[in-house]
C-alpha positions as CSV (number, residue, x, y, z in Angstrom):
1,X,0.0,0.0,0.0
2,X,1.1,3.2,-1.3
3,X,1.8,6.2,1.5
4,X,-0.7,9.1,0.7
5,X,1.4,11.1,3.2
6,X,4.0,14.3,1.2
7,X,7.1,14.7,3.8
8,X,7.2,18.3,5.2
9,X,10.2,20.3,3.5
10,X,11.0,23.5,5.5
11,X,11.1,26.0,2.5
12,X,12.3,28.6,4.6
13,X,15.9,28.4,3.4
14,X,14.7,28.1,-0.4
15,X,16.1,30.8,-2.4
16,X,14.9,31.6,-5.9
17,X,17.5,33.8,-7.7
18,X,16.0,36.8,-9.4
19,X,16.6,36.8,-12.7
20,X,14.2,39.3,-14.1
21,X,11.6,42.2,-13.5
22,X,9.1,43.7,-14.9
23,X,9.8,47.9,-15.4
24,X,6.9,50.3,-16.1
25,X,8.2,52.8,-18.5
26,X,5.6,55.8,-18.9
27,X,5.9,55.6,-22.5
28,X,3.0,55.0,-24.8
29,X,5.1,53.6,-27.5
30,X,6.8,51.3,-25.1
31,X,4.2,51.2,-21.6
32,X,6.9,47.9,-20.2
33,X,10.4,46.3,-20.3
34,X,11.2,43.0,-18.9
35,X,14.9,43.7,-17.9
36,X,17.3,41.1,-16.9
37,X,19.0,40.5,-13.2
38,X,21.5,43.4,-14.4
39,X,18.8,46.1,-15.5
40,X,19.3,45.5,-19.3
41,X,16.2,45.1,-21.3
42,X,15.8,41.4,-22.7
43,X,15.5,42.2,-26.6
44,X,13.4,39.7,-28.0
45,X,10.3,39.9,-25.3
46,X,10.8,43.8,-26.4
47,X,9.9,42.6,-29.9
48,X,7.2,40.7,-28.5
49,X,5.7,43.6,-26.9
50,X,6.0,45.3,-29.7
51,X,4.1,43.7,-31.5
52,X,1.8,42.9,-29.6
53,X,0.7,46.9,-29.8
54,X,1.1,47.0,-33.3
55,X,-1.7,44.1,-33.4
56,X,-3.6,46.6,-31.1
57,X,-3.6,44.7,-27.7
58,X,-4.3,47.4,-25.3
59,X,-1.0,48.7,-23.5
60,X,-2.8,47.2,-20.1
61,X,-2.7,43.9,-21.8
62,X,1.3,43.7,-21.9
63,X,1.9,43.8,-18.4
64,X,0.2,40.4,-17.9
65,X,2.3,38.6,-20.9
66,X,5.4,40.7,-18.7
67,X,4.0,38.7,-15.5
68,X,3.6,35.9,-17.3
69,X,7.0,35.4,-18.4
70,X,8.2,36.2,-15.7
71,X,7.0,33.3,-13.6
């Protein structure tokens, strides 16, 4: 018979390294930038933004594709 039972793990000393965040710019053209862990913007999710506008997603709608990635 199989044990149902998960062990306890103490996650208290789990790190997850920050690789990324997402950076609200103020500007219409370009409203986010996912940067990496050393501020510098990560060129091909810019593209995707991009494009994403040019399609005519709302600017509100590429914060949670920036989230997204994120995780």
């Amino acid at each position: 018979m199989m044990n149902d039972r998960v062990p306890e793990r103490d996650l208290s000393r789990l790190t997850i390294p920050r690789w990324g965040r997402l950076v609200e710019t103020g500007d219409r053209y370009e409203p986010y930038r996912l940067v990496d862990a050393d501020g510098a913007a990560v060129a091909p999710v810019a593209v995707f933004f991009q494009e994403l506008l040019a399609a005519g997603k709302a600017a509100v709608t590429v914060r949670p594709y920036g989230m997204g990635l994120l995780r």
